[in-house]
C-alpha positions as CSV (number, residue, x, y, z in Angstrom):
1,X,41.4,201.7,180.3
2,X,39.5,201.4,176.8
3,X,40.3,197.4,176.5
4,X,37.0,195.6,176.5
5,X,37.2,193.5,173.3
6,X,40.5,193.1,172.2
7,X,40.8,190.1,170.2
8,X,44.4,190.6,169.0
9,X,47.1,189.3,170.9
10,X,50.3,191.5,171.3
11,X,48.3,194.6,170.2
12,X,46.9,195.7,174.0
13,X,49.8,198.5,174.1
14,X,49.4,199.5,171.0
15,X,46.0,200.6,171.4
16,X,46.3,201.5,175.1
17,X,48.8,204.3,173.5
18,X,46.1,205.2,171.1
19,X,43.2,205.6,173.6
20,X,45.5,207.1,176.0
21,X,45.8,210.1,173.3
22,X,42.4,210.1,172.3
23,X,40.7,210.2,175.6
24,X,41.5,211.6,179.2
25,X,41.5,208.8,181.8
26,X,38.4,210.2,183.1
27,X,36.9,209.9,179.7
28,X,38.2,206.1,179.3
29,X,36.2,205.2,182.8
30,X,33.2,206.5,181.4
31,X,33.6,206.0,177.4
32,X,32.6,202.5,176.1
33,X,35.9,202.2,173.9
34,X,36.1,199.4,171.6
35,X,38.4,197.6,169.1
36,X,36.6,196.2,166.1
37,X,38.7,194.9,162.7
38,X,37.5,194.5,159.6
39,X,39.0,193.7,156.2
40,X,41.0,194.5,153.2
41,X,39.9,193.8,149.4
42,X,42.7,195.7,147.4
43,X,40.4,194.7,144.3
44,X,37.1,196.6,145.9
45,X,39.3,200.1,146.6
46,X,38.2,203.1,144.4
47,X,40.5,204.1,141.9
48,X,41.9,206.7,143.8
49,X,42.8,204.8,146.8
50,X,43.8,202.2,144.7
51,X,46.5,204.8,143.7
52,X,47.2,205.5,147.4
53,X,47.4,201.9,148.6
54,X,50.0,201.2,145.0
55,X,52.4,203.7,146.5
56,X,52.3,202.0,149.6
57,X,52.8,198.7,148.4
58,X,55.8,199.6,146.6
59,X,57.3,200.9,149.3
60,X,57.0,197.9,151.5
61,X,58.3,196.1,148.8
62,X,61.9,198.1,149.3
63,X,61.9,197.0,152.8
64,X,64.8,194.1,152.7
65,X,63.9,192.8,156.4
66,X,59.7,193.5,156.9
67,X,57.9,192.9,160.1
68,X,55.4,190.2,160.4
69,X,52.6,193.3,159.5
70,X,54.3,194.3,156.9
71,X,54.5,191.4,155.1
72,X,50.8,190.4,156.0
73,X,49.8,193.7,154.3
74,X,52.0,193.1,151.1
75,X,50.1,189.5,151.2
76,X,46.7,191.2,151.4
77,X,47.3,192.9,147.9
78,X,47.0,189.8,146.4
79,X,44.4,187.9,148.9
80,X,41.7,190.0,150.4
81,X,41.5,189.4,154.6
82,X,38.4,189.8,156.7
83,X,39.2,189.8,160.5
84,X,35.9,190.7,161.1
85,X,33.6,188.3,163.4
86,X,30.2,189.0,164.9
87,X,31.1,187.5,168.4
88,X,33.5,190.9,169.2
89,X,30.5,192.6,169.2
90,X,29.2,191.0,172.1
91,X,31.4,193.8,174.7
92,X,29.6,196.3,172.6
93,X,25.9,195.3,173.3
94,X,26.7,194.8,176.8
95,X,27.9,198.1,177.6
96,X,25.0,199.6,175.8
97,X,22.7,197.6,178.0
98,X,24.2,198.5,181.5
């Protein structure tokens, strides 16, 4: 299983589903697979994707009852998030120097 690093509580099946489909379980034994977030600045997109991302936005804000993501994304719009933090690198480097 792909699961070195995840630092995201409740999200293990989801990405177990998403390296299941990406990789053969032969592949995942010898693969280093790793889960590594980043961020979202709506304000740093290009004006394309800012396009993208509007059409998005305005259809999560039809959803009457929105999951705890949704809503987080909506939120990002208007406050950029960074989940990104150095120390989930850490797997990374060790794998490369088994």
């Amino acid at each position: 299983m792909c699961l070195r690093n995840v630092k995201n509580p409740g999200r293990e099946q989801e990405l177990k589903v998403f390296w299941d489909r990406a990789l053969t379980a032969g592949q995942q034994k010898t693969i280093g697979c790793f889960y590594l977030r980043g961020g979202f600045d709506y304000n740093k997109l290009t004006a394309k994707d800012k396009v993208l991302m509007k059409m998005l936005k305005v259809r999560l804000q039809k959803i009457k009852e929105r999951t705890e993501d949704q809503q987080g994304m909506l939120d990002a719009y208007d406050k950029p998030v960074d989940f990104s933090d150095k120390e989930n690198i850490r797997p990374l480097i060790e794998f490369v120097l088994e």
